[in-house]
N, C-alpha and C positions, 0 to 999 in steps of 0.2 A: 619572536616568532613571526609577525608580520614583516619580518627585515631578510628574514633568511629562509628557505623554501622549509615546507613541513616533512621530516620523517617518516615516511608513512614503510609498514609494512603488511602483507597481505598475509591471511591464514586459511590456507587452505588452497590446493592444488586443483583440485576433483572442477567440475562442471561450472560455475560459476566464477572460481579464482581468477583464471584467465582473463577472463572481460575485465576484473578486478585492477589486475595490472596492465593489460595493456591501457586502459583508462586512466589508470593513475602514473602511467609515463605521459600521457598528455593532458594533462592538468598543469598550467602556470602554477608555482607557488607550491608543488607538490614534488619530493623526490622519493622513489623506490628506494627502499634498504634491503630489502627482503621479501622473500616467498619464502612462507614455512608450512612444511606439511611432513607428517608422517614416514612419507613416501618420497624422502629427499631425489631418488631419480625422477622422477615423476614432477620433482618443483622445478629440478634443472632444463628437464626436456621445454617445461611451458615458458620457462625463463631463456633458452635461446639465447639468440645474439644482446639480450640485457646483459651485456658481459658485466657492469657496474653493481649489479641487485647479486646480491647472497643468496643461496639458497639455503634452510637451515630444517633441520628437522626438529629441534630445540625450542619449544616456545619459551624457557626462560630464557636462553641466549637471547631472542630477541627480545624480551621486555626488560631486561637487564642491560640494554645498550641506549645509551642515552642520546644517540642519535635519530632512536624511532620516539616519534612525537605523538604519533597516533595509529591507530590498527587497523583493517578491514576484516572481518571477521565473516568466512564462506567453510562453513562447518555445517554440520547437521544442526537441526533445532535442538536436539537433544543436547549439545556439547555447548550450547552459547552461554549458559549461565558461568559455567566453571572458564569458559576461557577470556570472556567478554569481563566478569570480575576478577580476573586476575590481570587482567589490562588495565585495567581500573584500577587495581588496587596498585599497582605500578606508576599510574598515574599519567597513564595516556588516554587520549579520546579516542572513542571507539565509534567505526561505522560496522552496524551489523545486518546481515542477511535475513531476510521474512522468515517466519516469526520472528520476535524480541526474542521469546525462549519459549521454554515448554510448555510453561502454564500462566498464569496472569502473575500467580503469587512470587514465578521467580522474576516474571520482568519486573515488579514493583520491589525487588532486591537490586535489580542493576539500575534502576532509576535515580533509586535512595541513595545509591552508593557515586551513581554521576555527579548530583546536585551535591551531598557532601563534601566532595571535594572539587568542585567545582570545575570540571569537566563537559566537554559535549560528547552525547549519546545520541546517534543519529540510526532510523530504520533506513534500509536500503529499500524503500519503496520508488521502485524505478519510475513504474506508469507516473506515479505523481509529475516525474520530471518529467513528461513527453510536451509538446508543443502543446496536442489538441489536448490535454488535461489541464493544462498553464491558462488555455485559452479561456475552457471549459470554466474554470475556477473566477476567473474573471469577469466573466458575463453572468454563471448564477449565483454569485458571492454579491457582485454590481446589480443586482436586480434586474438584469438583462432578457429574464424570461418570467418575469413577476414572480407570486408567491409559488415555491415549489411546490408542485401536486405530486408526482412517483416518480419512482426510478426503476427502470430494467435493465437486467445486463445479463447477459448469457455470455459466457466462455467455455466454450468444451469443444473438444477434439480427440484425436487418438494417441491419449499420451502415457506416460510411462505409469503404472499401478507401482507406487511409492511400499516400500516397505513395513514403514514405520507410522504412517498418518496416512488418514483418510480425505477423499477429494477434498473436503472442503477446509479443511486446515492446510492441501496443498495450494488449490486454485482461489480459494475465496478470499483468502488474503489481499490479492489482485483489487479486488473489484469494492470492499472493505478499507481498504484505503483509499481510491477513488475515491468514494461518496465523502469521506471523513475530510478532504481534501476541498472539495469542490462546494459542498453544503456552507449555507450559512450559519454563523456560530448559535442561533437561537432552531435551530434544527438538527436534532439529537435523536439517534438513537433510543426506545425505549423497552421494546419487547421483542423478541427474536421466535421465529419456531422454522424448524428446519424436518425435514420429509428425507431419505436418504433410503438405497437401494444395494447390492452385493447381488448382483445376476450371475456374475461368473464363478460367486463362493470365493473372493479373496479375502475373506475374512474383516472389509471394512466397507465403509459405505464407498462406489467408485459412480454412481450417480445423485445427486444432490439438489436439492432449493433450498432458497434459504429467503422467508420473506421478514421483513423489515419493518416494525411498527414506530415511526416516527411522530416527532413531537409536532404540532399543530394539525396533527391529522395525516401528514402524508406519507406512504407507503415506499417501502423500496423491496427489491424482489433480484433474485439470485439465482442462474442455474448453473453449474459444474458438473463437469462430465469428463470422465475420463476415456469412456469407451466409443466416442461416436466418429464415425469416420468420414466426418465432415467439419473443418475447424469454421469455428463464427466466432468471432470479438467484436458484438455489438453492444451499444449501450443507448438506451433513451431517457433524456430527462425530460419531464412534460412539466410546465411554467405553466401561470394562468393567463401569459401572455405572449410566451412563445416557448414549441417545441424543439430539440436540439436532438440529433440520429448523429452518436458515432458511432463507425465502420474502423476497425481501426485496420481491416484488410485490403482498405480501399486507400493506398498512400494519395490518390490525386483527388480524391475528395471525402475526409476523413470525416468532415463535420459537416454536416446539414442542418441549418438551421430554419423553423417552420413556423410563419406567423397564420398558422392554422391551429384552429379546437373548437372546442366548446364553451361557452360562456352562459351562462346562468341568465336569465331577463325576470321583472318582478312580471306576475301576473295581476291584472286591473281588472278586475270586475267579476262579475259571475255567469256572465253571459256564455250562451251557446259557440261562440265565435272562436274558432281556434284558436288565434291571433290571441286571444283573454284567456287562454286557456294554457297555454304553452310557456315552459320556466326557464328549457334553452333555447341557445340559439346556436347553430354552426358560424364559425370565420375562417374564410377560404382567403390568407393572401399568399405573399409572394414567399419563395425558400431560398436563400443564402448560402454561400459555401466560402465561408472566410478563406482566406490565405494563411498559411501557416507556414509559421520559420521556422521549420524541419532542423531540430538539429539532432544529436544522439543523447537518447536520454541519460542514458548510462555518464556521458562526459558531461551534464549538466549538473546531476544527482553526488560527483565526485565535486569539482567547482564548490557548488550549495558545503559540503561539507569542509573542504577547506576555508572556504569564507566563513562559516560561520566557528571556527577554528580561532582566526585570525583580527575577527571583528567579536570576538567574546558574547555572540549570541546564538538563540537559538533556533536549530536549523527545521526547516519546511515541517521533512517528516522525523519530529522529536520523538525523545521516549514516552514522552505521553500519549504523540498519536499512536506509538506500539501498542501502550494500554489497552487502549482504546480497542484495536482491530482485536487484543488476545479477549478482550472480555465481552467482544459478540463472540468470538469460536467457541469461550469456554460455555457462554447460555445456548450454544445453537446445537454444541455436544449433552448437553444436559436436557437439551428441547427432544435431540431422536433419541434420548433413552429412556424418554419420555411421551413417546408414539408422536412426537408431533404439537404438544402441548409449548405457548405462548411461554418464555423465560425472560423476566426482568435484565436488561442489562445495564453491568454495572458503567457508574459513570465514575472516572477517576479524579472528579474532582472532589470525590467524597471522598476519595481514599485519606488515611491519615495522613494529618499535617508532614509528616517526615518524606511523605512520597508526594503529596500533590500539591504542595506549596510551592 
């Protein structure tokens, strides 16, 4: 496999397919076989001048061709379990679209079913691949902003009210795997509760929070929005030793980095004196806006999966960290039907030996 380019074929036509393939024609190491979708005019038209790539309407045609090595899978959440295991069971690697699947319990079936036969199972969590997330991860993972204190991140704009799920199983994924990405491994996720709104009557939540009870104390905090007709992608991590602002609408200065806050001092004495009396202190220094080597996340996010295809390990965003992101959605859905009330989430390392070993 390492000698000769990877098989790859793409499933699904609709809204993200495209990006699918045109990225997987420029990927070294990776060759198009196919677009399959339902709607075989619809694969031909996006397929174009790929005069080389098939278009098929057949999903067993293509995992019955032993030319395709591996999948991209851009279906509904609903449809990932049955197509992503029958990839699998075929005995290709599979790269799948946000969510894993529909509930916790079917991704902890395509997981089981990945590492059984010893396959990679990769999330297409795109952000993870961006530059300032790359960057992000490397400076609060390196202890570049001391111990994590919160995390905020607000994403919402005027976007399309999803049929089938509500904001925060569409957008929150986004920002859920961010943090899972960027956090250090001894800073976990523990309790979820989420607040969720239907102003327009579409019958699901289309405004959202989602706050985040972390392990050593530190908070992280979520808002999604479908309806606001002003888009923001910001995000802040606050360090106990430096602040980090990303913008992600600001391409020429994505990240600011801030060696200002607050800082705790012991107080000495008992005296009248303010100075003996006072526990913080403010720090006012300088703010940074690193350089960042812009590339496309999308063609980094492809790469990351053929490498780790090719070098027989596993990639950035595994099927574990899909776990992961499904099992704050499913406590944060279990938290608004629950007005709002604090839900344990699960951690997948407790899952059975067969899934999290």
């Amino acid at each position: 496999m390492s000698r000769t380019p990877i098989g790859l074929a793409v499933i699904g036509a609709g809204y993200w397919g495209p990006n699918l393939v045109r990225n997987a024609q420029a990927t070294p190491g990776m060759r198009l076989e196919y677009l399959c979708d339902l709607d075989v005019e619809r694969a031909r038209k996006v397929l174009g001048a790929y005069s080389t790539v098939r278009a098929s309407g057949s999903l067993e045609e293509v995992l019955a061709d032993p030319a395709v090595h591996a999948v991209a899978i851009a279906t509904p959440a609903a449809t990932h379990l049955q197509v992503a295991m029958a990839a699998l069971e075929a005995g290709k690697h599979v790269l799948v679209e946000k969510p894993l699947a529909a509930t916790l319990a079917e991704g902890q079936q395509l997981v089981a079913a990945a590492r059984r036969r010893g396959l990679t199972l990769m999330l297409d969590h795109t952000y993870c691949y961006t530059a300032a997330v790359q960057h992000l991860r490397e400076l609060v993972r390196g202890g570049g902003i001391g111990k994590v204190q919160y995390l905020d991140s607000v994403r919402i704009n005027l976007g399309l009210v999803q049929p089938d799920v509500d904001v925060l199983w569409d957008l929150a994924p986004h920002d859920l795997s961010i943090f899972l990405s960027i956090l250090p491994d001894d800073v976990t996720p523990i309790a979820v509760a989420a607040h969720g709104s239907d102003p327009i009557g579409a019958g699901r939540a289309c405004v959202a929070h989602l706050t985040l009870q972390l392990t050593g104390g530190a908070m992280a905090h979520v808002h999604v929005n479908w309806l606001s007709p002003t888009k923001i992608r910001t995000m802040v991590i606050g360090g106990s030793a430096r602040t980090v602002v990303w913008d992600d609408l600001q391409p020429a200065q994505r990240l600011s980095i801030y060696d200002r806050g607050v800082d705790r001092t012991d107080s000495n004495g008992n005296g009248d004196d303010a100075r003996t009396r006072a526990i913080v202190s403010y720090r006012t220094g300088d703010m940074v806006a690193p350089a960042l080597n812009e590339k496309e996340a999308l063609r980094t996010m492809m790469a990351e999966f053929a490498a780790s295809i090719t070098e027989g390990r596993a990639p950035l965003t595994d099927g574990i960290s899909g776990l992961r992101v499904l099992s704050i959605l499913e406590a944060a859905s279990a938290s608004l039907a629950q007005g709002g009330a604090f839900m344990p989430v699960l951690d997948p390392s407790e899952l059975p030996e067969e899934v999290s070993a």
